[in-house]
PAVEXDO-848513 format. One record per residue (C-alpha): residue number from 1; residue in one letter; z negated, x, y. Coordinates in nm, 2 decimals, m for minus. Each point is the difference from the previous one (the first is absolute). Layout:
residues N
   num   residu        z        x        y
   NUM        A        Z        X        Y
...
***
This chain:
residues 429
   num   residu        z        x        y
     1        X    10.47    11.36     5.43
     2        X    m0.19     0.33    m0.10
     3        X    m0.21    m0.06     0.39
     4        X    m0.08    m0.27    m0.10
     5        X    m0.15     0.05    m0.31
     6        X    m0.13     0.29     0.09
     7        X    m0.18    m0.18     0.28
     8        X    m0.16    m0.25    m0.29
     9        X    m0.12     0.25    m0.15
    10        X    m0.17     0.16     0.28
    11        X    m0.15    m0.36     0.12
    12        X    m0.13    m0.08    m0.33
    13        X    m0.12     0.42    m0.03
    14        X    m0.20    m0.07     0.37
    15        X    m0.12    m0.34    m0.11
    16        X    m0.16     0.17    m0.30
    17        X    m0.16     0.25     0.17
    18        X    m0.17    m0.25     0.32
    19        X    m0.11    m0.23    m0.29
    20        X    m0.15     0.23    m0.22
    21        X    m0.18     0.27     0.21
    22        X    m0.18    m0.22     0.22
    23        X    m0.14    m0.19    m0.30
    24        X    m0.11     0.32    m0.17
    25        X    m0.20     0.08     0.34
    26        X    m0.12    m0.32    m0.04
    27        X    m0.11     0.07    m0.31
    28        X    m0.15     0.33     0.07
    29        X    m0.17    m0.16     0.29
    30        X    m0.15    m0.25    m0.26
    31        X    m0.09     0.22    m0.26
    32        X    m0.24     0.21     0.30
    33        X    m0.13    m0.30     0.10
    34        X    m0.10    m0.09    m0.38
    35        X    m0.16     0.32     0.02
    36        X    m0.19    m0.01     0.29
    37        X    m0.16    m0.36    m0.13
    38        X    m0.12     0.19    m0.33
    39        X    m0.14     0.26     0.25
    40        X    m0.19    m0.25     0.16
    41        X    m0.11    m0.24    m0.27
    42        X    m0.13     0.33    m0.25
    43        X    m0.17     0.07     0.34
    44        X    m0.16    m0.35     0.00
    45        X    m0.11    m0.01    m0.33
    46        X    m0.20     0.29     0.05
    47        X    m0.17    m0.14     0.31
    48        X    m0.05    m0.31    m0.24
    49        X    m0.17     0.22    m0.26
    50        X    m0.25     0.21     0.21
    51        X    m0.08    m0.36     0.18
    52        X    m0.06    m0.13    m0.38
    53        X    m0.21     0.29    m0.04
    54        X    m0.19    m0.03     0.27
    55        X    m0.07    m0.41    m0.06
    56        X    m0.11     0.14    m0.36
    57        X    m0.25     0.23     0.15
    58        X    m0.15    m0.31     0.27
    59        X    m0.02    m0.23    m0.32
    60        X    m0.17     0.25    m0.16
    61        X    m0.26     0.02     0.30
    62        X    m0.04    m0.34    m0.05
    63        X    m0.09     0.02    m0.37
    64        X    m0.25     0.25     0.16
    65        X    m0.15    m0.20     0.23
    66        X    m0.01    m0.30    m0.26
    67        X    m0.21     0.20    m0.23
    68        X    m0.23     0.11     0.25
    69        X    m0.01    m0.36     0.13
    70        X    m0.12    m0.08    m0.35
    71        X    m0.25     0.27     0.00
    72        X    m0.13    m0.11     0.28
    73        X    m0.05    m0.35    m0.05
    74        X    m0.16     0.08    m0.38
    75        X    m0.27     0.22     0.19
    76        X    m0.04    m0.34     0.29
    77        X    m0.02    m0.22    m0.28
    78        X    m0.28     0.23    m0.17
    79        X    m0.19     0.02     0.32
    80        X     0.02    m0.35     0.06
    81        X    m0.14    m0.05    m0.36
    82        X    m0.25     0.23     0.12
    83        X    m0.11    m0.14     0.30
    84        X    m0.03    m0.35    m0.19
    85        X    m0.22     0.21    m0.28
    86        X    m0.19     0.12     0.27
    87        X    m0.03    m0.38     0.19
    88        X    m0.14    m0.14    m0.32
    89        X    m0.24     0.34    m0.07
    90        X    m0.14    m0.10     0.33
    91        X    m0.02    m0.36    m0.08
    92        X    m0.21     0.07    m0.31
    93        X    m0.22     0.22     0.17
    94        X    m0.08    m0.23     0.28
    95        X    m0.10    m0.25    m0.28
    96        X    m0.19     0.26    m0.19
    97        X    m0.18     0.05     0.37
    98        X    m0.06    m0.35     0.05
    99        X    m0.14    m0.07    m0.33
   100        X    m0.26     0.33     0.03
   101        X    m0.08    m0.15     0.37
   102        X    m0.11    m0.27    m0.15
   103        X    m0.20     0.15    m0.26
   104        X    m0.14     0.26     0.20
   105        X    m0.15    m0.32     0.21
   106        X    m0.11    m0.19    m0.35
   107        X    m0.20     0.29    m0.06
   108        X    m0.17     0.02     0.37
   109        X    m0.04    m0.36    m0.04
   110        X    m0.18     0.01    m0.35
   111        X    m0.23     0.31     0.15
   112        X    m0.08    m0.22     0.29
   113        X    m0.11    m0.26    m0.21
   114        X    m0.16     0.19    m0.25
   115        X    m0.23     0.23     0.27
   116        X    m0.02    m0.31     0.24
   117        X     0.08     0.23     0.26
   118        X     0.36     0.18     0.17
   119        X    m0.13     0.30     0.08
   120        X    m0.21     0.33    m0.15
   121        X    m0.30    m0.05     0.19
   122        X    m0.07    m0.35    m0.16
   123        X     0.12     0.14    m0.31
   124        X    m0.33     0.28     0.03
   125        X    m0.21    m0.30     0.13
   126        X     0.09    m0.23    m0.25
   127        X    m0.03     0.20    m0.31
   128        X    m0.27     0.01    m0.24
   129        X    m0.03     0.36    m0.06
   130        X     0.08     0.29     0.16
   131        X     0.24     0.05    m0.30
   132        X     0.17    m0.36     0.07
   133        X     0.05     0.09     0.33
   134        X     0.18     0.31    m0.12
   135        X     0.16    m0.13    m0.21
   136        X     0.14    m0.32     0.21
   137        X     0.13     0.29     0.28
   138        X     0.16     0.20    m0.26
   139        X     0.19    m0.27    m0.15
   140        X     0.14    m0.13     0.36
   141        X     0.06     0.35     0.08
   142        X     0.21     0.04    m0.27
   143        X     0.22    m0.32    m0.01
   144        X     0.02     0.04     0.38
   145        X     0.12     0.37    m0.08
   146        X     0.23    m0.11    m0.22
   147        X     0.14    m0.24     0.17
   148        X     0.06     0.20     0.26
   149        X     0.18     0.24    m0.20
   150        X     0.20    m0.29    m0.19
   151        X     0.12    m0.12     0.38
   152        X     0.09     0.32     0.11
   153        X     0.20     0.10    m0.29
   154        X     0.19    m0.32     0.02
   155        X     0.04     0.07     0.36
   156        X     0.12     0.33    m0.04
   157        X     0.23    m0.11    m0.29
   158        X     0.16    m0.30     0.19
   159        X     0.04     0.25     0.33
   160        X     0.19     0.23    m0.29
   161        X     0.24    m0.25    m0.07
   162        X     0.04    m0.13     0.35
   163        X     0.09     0.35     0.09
   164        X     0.23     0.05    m0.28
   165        X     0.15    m0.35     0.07
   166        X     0.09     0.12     0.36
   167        X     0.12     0.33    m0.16
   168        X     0.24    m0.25    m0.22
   169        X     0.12    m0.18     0.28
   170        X     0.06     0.32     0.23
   171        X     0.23     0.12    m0.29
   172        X     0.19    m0.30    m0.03
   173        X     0.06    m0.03     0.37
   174        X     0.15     0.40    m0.04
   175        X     0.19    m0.17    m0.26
   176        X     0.11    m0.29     0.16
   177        X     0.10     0.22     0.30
   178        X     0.23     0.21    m0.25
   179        X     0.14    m0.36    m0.10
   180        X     0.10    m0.07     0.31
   181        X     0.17     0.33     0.04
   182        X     0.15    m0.03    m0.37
   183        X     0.12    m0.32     0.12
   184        X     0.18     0.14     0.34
   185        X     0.13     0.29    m0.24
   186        X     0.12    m0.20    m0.20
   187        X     0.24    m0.18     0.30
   188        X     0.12     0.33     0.13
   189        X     0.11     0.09    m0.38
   190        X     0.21    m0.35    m0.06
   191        X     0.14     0.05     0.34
   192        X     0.13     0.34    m0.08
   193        X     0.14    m0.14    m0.29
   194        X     0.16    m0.26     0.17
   195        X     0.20     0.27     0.21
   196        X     0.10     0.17    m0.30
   197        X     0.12    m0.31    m0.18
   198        X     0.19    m0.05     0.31
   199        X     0.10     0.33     0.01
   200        X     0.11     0.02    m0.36
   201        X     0.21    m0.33     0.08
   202        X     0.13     0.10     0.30
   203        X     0.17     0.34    m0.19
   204        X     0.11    m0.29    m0.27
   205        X     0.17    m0.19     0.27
   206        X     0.10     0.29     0.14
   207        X     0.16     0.17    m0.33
   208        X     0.19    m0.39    m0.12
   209        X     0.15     0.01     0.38
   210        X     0.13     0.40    m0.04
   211        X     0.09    m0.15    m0.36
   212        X     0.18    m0.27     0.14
   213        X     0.20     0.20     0.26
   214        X     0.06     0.26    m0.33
   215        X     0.20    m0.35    m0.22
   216        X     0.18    m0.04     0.37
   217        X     0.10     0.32     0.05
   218        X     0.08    m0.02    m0.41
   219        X     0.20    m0.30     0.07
   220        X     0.21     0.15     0.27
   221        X     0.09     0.29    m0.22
   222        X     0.15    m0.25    m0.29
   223        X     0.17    m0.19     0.21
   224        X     0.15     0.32     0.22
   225        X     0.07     0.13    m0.33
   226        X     0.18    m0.36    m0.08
   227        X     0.18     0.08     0.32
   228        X     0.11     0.41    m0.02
   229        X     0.15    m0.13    m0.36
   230        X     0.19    m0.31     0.10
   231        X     0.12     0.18     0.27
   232        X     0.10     0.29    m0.23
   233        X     0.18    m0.24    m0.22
   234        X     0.15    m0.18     0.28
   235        X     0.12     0.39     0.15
   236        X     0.16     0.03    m0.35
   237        X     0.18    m0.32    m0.05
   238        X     0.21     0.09     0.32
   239        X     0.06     0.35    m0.10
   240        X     0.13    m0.13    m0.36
   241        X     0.22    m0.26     0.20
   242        X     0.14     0.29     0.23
   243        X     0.05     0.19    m0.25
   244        X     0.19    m0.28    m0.19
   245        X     0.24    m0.07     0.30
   246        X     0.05     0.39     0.02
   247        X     0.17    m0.02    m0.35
   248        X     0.18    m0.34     0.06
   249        X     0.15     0.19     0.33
   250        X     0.04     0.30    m0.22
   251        X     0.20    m0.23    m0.28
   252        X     0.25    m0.13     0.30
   253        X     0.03     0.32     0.19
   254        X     0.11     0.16    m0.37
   255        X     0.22    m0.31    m0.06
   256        X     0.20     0.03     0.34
   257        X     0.10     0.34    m0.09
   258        X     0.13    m0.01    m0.36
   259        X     0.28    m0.28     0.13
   260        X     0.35     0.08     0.00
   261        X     0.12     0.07     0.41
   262        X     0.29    m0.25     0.10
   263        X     0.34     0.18     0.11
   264        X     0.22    m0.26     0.14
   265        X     0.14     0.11     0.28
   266        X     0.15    m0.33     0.13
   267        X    m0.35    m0.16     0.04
   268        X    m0.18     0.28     0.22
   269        X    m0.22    m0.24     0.13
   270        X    m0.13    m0.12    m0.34
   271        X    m0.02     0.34    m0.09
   272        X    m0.22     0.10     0.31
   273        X    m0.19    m0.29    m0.02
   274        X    m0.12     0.03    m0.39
   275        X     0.02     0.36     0.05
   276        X    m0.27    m0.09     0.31
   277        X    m0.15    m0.30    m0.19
   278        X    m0.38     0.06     0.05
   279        X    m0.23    m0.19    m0.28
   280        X    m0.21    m0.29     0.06
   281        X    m0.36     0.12     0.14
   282        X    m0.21    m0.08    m0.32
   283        X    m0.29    m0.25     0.13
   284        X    m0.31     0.19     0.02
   285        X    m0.33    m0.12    m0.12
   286        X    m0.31     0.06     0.22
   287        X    m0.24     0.20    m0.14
   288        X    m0.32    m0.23    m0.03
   289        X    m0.25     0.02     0.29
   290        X    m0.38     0.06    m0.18
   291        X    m0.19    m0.24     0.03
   292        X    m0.36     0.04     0.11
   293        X    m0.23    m0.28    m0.12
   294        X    m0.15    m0.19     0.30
   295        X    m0.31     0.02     0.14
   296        X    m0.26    m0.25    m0.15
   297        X    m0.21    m0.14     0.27
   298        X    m0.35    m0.08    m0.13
   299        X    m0.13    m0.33     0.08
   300        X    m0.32    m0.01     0.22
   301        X    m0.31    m0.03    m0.16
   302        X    m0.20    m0.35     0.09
   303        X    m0.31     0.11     0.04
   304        X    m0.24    m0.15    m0.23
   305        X    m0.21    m0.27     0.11
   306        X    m0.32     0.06     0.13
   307        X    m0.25    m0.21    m0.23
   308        X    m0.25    m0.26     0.14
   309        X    m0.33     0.15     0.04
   310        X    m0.21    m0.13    m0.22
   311        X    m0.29    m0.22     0.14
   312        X    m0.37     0.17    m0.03
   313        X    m0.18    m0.22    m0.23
   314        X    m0.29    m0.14     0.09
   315        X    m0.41     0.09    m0.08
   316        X     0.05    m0.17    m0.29
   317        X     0.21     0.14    m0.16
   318        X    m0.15     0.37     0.02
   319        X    m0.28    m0.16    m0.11
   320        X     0.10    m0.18    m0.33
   321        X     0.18     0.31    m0.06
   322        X    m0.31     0.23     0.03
   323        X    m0.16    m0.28    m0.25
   324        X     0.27     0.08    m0.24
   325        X    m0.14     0.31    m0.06
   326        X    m0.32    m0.02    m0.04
   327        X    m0.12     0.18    m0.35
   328        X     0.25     0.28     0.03
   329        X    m0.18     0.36    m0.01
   330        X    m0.05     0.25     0.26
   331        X     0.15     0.29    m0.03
   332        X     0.01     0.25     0.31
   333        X     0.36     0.05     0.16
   334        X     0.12    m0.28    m0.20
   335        X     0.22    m0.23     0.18
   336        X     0.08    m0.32    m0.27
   337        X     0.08    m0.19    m0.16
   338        X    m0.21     0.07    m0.26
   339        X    m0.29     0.17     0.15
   340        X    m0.09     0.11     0.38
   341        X    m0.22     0.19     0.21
   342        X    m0.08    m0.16     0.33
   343        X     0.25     0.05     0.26
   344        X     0.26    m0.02    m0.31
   345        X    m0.14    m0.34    m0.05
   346        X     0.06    m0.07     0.35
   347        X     0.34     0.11     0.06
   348        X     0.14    m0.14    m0.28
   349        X    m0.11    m0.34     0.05
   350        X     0.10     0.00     0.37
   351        X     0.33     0.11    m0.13
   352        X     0.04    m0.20    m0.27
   353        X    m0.12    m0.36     0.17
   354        X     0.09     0.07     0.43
   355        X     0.26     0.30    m0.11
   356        X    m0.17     0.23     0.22
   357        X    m0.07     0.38    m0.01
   358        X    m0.32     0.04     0.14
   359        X    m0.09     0.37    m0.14
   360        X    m0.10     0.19    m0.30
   361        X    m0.34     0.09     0.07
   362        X    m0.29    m0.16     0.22
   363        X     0.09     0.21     0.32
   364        X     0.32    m0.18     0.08
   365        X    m0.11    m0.29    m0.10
   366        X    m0.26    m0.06     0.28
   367        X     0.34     0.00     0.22
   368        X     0.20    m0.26    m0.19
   369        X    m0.20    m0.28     0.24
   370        X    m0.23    m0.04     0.27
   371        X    m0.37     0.14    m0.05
   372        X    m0.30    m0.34     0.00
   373        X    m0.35    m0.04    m0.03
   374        X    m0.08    m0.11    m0.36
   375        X    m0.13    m0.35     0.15
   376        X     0.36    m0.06     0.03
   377        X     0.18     0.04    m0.31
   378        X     0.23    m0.25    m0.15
   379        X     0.13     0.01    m0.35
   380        X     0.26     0.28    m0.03
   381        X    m0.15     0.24     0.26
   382        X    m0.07     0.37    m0.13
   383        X    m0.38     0.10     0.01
   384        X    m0.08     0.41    m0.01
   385        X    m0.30     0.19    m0.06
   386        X    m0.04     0.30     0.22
   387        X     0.04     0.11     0.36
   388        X     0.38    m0.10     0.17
   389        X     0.20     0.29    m0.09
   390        X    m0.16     0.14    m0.32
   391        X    m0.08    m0.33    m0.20
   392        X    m0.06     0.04    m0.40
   393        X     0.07    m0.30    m0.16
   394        X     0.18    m0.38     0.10
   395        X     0.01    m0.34    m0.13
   396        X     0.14    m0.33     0.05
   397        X    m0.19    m0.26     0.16
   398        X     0.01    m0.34    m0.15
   399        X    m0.23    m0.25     0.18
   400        X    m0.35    m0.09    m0.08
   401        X    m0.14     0.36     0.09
   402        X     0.19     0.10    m0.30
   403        X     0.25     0.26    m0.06
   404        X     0.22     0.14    m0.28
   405        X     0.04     0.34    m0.03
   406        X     0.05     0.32    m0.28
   407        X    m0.37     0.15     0.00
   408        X    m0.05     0.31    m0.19
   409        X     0.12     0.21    m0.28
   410        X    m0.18    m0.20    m0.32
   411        X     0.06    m0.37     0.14
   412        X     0.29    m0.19     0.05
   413        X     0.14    m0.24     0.35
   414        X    m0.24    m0.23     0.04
   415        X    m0.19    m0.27     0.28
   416        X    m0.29     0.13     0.18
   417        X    m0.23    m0.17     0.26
   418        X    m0.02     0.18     0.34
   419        X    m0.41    m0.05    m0.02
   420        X     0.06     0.28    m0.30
   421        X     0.19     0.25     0.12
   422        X     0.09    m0.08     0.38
   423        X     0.31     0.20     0.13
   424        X     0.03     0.14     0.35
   425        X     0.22    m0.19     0.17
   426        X     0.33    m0.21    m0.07
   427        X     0.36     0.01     0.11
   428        X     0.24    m0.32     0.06
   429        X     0.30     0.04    m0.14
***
C-alpha cells in the first residue's frame, strides 16, 4: 500500500515537473523573441525618421525651385512686356517716319513749284536777284539739311530699338533655356520624392509586419502562459488526489491494527486466514493527462480577384474633360483640381478621363505615345514646345488647329489656335 502511494506521488511529482519546465522555456523562449521584435521595430522607426527627414529636406528643394520658378517667370513676363513696349515704340516711330517722308516730299514738291525748277542751277537762273537766288539755295539747303538730319535720327532711333529688341529676345531665349532646365529639375526633384515616399512606406510596411509578428509572438506567450497554468493546476489536482488516497490508506492501515486478534484455537484456519486477510486494493484514479490545445489550421487565403482593367476612354472624353477646366488659374507645379501648370494639366486629365499615368513633367511625357508631325494630330494627342528631350511646355489638342492648354503664370487654362502660338511637334497617345 505505502509503494503504491508512494509511486502516485512520484508520478504526479514527475508530471509536474515535464509540464511545467518546458512551458517556462517556452516562455522564456517567447519573452526573447518579444525582445528581439522591439529591437527591430525601434530600429525601423528610426530608418523611418531619417527617411522622413530626408523627404522634408527634397520638399523643401522643391519649395526652392518653385520660388525661383516664379522669379523667373515674373522677370519673362516683364521682358515679354518689354519686347511688346518695344514692338509698339517701333511701330510709332515708323509712322512718325512715314508721316516726315511725306512731308519732307510736300515741301520739295512746293519748292519745285514755286522756283519752276528741281534743281540749284535753275534755282540761280530763275531768280530775280542775285539775292533771290540766295535766298531760294539757302532755303532748299536748309530743309534738305534738315531733312536729312530728321531721317537719320529716326533711322538711328529705330536701329536703337531694333537692337535692343534683339537684346530682349536674346535674354528671353537665356530664359527660356533655364525654363526648360527648371522644368527637367523639377522631374528629377518629384522623382526623388517619389523614392522617398516609397521608401518611407516601405519602413511603414515594414514596421506593421515586425508589429504583426510582435502581437503573434504576444499571442503565443498568453496562450503558453494559459498552458504552463492549466497544466500547473492539472499537476496539482493529482497531487491533492494522491495525497487524499495516502490518508484513506493511512485511515485503513491504522484501523487494521487497533482490532482485537482472534484466539480460537479450534478454527486455525480461520485464524490464519483473517490473520492473512489482505484488504481490498482501493481503485486508483488516474492522474489526468494535460491536455494541450490543438493545433488551429488556418484556412487558405483566396486570393483576391484581379479587377477588370478598365477600358481607355476614348479622344473624347480627354477632351471634354480638358474643357471642364477651362478658367482655372495657372499656378507653376500645380497639379489640380483647382489650378495647374502645364504638364499638371496634362497628367491629371489623362488620369482622370483614360486612368493613365503619363508623367509629371513634359520630359516623360513625350514617351507616353508615339512622336507625329503636327499635320497629323487628332483631338486628344499631346502637342510640346521645344526640342524632343528638353520640351518646356504641353497642351492638349482639340481639333480645329486648336488646343487647350495652362499658359503662364497670370492666365488661366484656356483654347488657343495653333496659327498663335504653334508647338513643335505632337505625340499620339
Amino acid at each position: 500500500m505505502k509503494k503504491k502511494i508512494l509511486s502516485t506521488l512520484l508520478m504526479s511529482s514527475l508530471m509536474l515537473s515535464a509540464t511545467a519546465l518546458p512551458l517556462v522555456a517556452n516562455a522564456d523562449s517567447v519573452d526573447q523573441k518579444i525582445a528581439s521584435q522591439d529591437k527591430k521595430i525601434s530600429e525601423l522607426q528610426s530608418k523611418e525618421a531619417a527617411a522622413s527627414t530626408q523627404l522634408a529636406s527634397i520638399q523643401s528643394s522643391i519649395s526652392s525651385i518653385k520660388e525661383e520658378a516664379t522669379a523667373l517667370q515674373t522677370k519673362q513676363g516683364e521682358l515679354n512686356k518689354e519686347i511688346g513696349n518695344l514692338n509698339n515704340e517701333v511701330k510709332d516711330l515708323e509712322k512718325r517716319i512715314e508721316k516726315r517722308d511725306a512731308s519732307i516730299k510736300e515741301q520739295a514738291r512746293s519748292v519745285q513749284v514755286d522756283s519752276g525748277s528741281s534743281n540749284v542751277v535753275d534755282l540761280v537762273i530763275n531768280a530775280d536777284s542775285v539775292s533771290d537766288a540766295v535766298t531760294k539755295v539757302m532755303a532748299a539747303s536748309k530743309l534738305v539739311g534738315a531733312n536729312n538730319d530728321m531721317m537719320q535720327q529716326q533711322k538711328e532711333d529705330k536701329d536703337a530699338v531694333e537692337t535692343k529688341k534683339v537684346e530682349t529676345e536674346e535674354k528671353a531665349s537665356e530664359l527660356q533655356a533655364t525654363a526648360v532646365e527648371l522644368e527637367q529639375k523639377k522631374g528629377e526633384l518629384v522623382d526623388q520624392e517619389l523614392a522617398q515616399q516609397a521608401t518611407v512606406s516601405g519602413i511603414s510596411a515594414e514596421k506593421e509586419t515586425e508589429q504583426g509578428k510582435k502581437e503573434g509572438f504576444l499571442k503565443e506567450q498568453a496562450e503558453a502562459e494559459a498552458q504552463r497554468e492549466a497544466q500547473k493546476k492539472a499537476a496539482e489536482a493529482a497531487e491533492k488526489q494522491a495525497k487524499e488516497q495516502q490518508a484513506v490508506a493511512a485511515q485503513q492501515e491504522a484501523a487494521k491494527e487497533t482490532k482485537p486478534a482472534t484466539t480460537n484455537v479450534e478454527q486455525p484456519t480461520e485464524n490464519t486466514t483473517t490473520n492473512n486477510e489482505t484488504p481490498a486494493p482501493v481503485e486508483e484514479t488516474p492522474a489526468p493527462t494535460p491536455t494541450t490545445p490543438a493545433e488551429q489550421t488556418p484556412a487558405p487565403e483566396k486570393p483576391a480577384p484581379t479587377p477588370a482593367p478598365t477600358p481607355a476612354p476614348s479622344s473624347g472624353g480627354v477632351v471634354a474633360e480638358a474643357y471642364k477646366h477651362i478658367g482655372k488659374p495657372y499656378v507653376w507645379g500645380a497639379k489640380g483640381p483647382d489650378s495647374f501648370d502645364c504638364s499638371g494639366f496634362t497628367s491629371y486629365v489623362y488620369r482622370v478621363a483614360a486612368g493613365r499615368e503619363i508623367g509629371g513633367w513634359t520630359v516623360p511625357q513625350e514617351s507616353a505615345g508615339a512622336r507625329i508631325s503636327l499635320s497629323e494630330l487628332q483631338p486628344g494627342d499631346l502637342v510640346f514646345w521645344g526640342a524632343a528631350g528638353s520640351t518646356h511646355h504641353v497642351g492638349i489638342y482639340v481639333g480645329g488647329g486648336q488646343y487647350i492648354h495652362a499658359p503662364q503664370p497670370g492666365e488661366s487654362v484656356t483654347v488657343q489656335s495653333i496659327s498663335a502660338w504653334s508647338p513643335d511637334f505632337g505625340v499620339r497617345m
